[in-house]
TIMI-2910 file (N, C-alpha, C, CB; in pm, 1 decimal, decimal comma, always signed):
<rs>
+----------+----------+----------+----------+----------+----------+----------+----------+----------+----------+----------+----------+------+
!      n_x !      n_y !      n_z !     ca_x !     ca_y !     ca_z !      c_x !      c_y !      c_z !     cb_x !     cb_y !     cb_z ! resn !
+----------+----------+----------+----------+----------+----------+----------+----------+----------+----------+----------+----------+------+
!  +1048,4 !   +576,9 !  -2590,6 !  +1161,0 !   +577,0 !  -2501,8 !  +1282,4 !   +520,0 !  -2574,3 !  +1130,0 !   +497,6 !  -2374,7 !  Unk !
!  +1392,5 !   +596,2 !  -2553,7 !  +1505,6 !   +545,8 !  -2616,6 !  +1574,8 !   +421,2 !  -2541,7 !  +1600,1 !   +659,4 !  -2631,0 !  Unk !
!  +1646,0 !   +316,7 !  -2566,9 !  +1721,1 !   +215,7 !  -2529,1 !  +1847,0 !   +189,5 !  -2477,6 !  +1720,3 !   +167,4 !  -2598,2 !  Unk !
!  +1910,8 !   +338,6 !  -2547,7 !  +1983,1 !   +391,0 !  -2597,0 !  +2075,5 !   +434,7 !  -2453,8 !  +1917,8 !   +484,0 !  -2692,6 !  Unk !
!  +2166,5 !   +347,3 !  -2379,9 !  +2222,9 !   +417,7 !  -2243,7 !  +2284,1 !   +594,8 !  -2264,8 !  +2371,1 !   +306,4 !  -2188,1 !  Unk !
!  +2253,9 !   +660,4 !  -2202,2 !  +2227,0 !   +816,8 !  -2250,1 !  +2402,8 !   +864,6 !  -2301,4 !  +2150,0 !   +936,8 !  -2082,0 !  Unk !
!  +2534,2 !   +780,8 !  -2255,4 !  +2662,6 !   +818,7 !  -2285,9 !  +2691,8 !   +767,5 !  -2416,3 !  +2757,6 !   +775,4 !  -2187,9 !  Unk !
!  +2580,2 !   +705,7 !  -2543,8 !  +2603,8 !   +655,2 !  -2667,6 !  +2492,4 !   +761,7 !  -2758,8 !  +2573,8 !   +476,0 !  -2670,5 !  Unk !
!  +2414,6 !   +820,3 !  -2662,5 !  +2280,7 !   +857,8 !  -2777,5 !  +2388,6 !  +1038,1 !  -2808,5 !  +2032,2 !   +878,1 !  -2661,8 !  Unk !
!  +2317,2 !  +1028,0 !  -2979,7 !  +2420,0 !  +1170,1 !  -3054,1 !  +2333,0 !  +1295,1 !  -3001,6 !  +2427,9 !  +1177,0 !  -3271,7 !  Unk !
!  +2397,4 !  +1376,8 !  -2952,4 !  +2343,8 !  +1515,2 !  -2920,1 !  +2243,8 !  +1560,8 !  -3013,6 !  +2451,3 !  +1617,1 !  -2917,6 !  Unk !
!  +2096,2 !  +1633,0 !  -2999,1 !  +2018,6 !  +1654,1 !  -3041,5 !  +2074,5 !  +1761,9 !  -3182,6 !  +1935,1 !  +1685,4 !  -2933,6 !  Unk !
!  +2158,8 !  +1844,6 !  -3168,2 !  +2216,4 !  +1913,5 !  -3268,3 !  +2252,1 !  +1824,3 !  -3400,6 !  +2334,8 !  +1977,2 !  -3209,3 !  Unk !
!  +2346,1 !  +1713,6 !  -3346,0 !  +2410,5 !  +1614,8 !  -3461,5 !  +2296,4 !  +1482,2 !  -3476,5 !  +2589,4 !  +1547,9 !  -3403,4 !  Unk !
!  +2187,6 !  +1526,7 !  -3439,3 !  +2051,2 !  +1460,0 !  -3530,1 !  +1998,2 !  +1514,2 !  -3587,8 !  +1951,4 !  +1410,5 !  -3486,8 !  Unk !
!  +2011,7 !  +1639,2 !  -3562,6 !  +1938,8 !  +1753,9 !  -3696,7 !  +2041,0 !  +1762,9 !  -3757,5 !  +1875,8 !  +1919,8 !  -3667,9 !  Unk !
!  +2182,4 !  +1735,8 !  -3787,2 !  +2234,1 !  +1781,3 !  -3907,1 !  +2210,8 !  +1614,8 !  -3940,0 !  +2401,1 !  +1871,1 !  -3913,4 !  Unk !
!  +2237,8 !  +1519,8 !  -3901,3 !  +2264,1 !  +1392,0 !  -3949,7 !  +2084,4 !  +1365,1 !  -4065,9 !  +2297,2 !  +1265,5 !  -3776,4 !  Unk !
!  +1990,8 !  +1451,4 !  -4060,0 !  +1883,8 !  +1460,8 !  -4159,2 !  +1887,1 !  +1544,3 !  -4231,4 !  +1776,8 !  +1467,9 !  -4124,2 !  Unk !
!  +1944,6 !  +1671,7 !  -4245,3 !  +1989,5 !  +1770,9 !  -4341,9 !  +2008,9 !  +1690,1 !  -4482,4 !  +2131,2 !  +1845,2 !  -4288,3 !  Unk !
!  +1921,6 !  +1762,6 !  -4564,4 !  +1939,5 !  +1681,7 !  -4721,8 !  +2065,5 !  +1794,7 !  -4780,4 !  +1750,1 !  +1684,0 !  -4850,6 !  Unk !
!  +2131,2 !  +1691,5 !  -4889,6 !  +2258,5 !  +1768,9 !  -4964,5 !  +2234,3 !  +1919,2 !  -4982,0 !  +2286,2 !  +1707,9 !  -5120,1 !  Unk !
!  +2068,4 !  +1936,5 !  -5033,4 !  +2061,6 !  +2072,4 !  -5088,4 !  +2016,0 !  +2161,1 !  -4980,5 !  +1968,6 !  +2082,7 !  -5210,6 !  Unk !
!  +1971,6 !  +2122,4 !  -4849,9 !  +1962,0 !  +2187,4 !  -4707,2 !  +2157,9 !  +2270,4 !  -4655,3 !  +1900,0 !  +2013,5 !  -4575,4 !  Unk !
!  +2202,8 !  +2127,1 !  -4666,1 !  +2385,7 !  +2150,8 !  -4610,9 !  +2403,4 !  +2275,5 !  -4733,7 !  +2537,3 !  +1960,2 !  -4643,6 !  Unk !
!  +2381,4 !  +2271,8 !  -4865,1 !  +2469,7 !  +2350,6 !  -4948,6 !  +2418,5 !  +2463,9 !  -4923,1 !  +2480,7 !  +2322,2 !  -5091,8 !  Unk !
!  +2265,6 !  +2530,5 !  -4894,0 !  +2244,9 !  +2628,3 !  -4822,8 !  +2283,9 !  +2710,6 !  -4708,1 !  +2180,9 !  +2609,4 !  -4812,3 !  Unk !
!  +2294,2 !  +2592,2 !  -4631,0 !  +2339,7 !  +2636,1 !  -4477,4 !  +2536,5 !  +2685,6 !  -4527,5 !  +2316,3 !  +2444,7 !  -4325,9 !  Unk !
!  +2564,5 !  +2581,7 !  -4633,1 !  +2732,7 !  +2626,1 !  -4657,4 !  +2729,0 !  +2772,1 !  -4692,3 !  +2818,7 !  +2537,7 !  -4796,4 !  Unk !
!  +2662,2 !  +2779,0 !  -4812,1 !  +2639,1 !  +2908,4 !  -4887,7 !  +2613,8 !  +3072,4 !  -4783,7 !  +2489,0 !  +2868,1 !  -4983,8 !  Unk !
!  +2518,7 !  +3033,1 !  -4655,1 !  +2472,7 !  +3131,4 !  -4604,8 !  +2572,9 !  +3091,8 !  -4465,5 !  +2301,1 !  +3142,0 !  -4604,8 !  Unk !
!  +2621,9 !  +3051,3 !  -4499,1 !  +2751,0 !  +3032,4 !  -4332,2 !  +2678,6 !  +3039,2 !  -4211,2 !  +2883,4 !  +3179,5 !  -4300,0 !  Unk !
!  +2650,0 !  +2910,5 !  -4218,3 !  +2540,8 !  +2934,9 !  -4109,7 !  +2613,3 !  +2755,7 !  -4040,9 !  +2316,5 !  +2956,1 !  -4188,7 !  Unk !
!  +2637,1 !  +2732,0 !  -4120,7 !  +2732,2 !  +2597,1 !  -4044,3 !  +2837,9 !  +2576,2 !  -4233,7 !  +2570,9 !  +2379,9 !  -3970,0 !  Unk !
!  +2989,5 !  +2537,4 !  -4131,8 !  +3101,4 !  +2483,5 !  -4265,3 !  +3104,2 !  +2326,1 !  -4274,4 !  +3283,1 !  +2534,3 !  -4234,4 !  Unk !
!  +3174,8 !  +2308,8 !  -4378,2 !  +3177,2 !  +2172,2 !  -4407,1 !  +3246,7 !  +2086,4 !  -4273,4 !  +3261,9 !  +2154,6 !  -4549,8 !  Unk !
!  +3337,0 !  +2169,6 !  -4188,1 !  +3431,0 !  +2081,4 !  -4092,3 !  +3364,6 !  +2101,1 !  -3982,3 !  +3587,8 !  +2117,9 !  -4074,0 !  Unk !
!  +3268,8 !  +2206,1 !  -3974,8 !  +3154,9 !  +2142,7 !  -3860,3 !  +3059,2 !  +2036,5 !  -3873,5 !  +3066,3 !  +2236,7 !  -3823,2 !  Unk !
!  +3006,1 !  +2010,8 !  -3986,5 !  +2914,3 !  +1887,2 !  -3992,5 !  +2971,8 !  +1758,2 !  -4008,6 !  +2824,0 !  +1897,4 !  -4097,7 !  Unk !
!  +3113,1 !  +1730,7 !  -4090,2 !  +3158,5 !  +1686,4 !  -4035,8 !  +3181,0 !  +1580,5 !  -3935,6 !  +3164,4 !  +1737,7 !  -4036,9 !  Unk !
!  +3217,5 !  +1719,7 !  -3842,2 !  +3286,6 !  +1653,0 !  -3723,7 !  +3179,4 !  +1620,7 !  -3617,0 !  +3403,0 !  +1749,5 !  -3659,4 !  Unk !
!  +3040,5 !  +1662,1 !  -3646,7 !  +2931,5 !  +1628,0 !  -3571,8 !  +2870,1 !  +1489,2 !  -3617,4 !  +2833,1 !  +1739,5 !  -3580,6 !  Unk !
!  +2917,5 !  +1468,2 !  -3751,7 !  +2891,4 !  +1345,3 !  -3816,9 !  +2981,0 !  +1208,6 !  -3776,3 !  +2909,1 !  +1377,3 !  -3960,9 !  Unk !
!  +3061,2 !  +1248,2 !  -3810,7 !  +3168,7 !  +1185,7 !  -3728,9 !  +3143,6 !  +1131,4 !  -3544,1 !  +3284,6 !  +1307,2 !  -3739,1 !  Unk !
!  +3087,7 !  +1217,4 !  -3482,4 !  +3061,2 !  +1217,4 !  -3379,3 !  +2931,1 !  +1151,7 !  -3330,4 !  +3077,0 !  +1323,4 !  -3357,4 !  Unk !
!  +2858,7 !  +1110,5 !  -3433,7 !  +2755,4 !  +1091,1 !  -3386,5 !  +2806,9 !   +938,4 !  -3473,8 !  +2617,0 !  +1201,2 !  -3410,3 !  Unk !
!  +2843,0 !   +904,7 !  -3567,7 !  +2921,7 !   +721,1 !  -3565,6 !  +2937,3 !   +692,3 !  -3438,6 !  +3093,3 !   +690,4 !  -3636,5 !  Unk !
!  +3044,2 !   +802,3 !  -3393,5 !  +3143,8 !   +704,2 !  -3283,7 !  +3012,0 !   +697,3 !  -3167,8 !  +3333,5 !   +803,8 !  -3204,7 !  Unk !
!  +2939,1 !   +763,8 !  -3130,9 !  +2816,9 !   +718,1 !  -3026,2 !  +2702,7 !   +646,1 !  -3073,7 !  +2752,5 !   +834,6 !  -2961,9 !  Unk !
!  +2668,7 !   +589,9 !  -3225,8 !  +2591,3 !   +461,4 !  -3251,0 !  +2666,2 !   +367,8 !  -3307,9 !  +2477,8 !   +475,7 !  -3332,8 !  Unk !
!  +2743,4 !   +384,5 !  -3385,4 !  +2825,1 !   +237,8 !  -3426,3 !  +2899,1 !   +152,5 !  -3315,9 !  +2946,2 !   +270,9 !  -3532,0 !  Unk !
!  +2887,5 !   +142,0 !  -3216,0 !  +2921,8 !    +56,5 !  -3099,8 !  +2775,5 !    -60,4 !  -3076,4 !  +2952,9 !   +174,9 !  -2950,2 !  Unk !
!  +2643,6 !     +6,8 !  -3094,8 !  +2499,3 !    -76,4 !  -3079,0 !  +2489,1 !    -98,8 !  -3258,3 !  +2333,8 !    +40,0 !  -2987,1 !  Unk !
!  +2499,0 !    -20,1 !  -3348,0 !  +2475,5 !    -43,9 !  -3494,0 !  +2572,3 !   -140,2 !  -3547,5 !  +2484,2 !    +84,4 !  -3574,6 !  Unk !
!  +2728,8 !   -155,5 !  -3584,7 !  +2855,3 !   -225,5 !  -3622,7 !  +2768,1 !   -163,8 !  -3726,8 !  +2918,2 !   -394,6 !  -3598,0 !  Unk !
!  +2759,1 !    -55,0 !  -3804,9 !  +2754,4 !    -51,4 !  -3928,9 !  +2847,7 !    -10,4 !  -4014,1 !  +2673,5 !     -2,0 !  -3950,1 !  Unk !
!  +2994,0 !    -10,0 !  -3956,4 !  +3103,5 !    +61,0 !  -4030,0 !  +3174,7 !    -26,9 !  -4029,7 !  +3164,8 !   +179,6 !  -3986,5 !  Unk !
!  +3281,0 !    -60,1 !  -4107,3 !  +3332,3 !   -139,0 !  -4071,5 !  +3527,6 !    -80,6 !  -4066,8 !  +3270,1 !   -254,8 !  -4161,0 !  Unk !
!  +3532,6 !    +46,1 !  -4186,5 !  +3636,3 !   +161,4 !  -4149,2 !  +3574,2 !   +306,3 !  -4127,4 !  +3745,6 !   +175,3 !  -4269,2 !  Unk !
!  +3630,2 !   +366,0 !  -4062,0 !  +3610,9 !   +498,2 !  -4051,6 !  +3738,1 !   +563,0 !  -4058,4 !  +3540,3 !   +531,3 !  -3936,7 !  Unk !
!  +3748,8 !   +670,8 !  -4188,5 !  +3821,2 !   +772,1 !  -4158,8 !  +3875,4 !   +895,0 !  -4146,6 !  +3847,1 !   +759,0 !  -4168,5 !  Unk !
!  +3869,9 !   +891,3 !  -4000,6 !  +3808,8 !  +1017,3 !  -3958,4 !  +3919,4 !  +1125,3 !  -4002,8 !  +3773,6 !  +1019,0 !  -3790,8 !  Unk !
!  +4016,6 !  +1118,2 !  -4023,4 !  +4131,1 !  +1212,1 !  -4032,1 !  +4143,2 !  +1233,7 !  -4195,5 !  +4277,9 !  +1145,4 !  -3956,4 !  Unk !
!  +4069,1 !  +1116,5 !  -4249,0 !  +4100,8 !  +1206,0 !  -4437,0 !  +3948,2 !  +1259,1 !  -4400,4 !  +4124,0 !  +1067,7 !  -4653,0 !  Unk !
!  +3853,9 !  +1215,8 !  -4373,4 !  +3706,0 !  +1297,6 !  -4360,3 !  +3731,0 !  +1472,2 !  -4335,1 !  +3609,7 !  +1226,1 !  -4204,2 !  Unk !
!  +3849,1 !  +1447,6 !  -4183,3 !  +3828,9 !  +1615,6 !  -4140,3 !  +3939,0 !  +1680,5 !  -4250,1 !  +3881,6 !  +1661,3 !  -3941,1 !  Unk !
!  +4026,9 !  +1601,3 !  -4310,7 !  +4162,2 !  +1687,0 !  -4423,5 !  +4063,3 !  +1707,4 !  -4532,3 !  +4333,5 !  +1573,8 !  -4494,3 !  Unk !
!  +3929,8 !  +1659,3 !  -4581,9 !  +3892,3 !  +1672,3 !  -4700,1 !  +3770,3 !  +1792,1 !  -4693,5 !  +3854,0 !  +1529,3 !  -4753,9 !  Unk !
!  +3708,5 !  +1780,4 !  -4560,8 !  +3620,6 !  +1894,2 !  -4477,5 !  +3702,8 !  +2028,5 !  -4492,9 !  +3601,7 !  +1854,2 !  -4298,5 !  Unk !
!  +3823,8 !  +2054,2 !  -4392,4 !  +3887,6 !  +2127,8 !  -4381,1 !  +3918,3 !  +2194,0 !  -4549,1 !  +3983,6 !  +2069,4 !  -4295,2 !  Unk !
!  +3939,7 !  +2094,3 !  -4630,0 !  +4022,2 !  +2139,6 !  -4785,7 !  +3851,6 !  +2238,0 !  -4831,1 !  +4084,1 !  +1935,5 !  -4941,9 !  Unk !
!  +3703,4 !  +2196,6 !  -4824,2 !  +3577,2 !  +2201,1 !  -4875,1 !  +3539,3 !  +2359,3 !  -4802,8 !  +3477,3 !  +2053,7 !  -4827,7 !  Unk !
!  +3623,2 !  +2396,7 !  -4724,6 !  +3582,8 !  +2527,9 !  -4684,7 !  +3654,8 !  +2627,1 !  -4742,6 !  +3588,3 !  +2545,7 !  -4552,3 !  Unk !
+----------+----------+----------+----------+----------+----------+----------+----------+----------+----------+----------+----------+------+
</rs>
């Protein structure tokens, strides 16, 4: 059972990419099957709903993350 009040836990989608190994993502890039500014921004998304119970960040930034995503496609 999760602990996890259900408006912090990351959508089941952005837990399967958040385990995707480098050479899984460069496949999925290669066969366009997901871009760099979608994972991303699911990555991104899934900080902002555990780093509130984790504090494991201490900056996030999200706007050179999505300018450098956006540049990777």
């Amino acid at each position: 059972m999760n602990s996890q009040p259900e408006s912090q836990r990351a959508a089941p989608e952005e837990q399967a990419l958040a385990w995707l190994s480098a050479t899984e993502l460069l496949n999925a890039f290669k066969k366009r099957r997901l871009s760099p500014l979608d994972v991303t921004e699911a990555i991104l998304e899934r900080i902002e709903s555990l780093d509130p119970v984790l504090n494991a960040y201490a900056l996030v930034d999200r706007e050179g993350a999505l300018v450098a995503a956006s540049q990777a496609e």
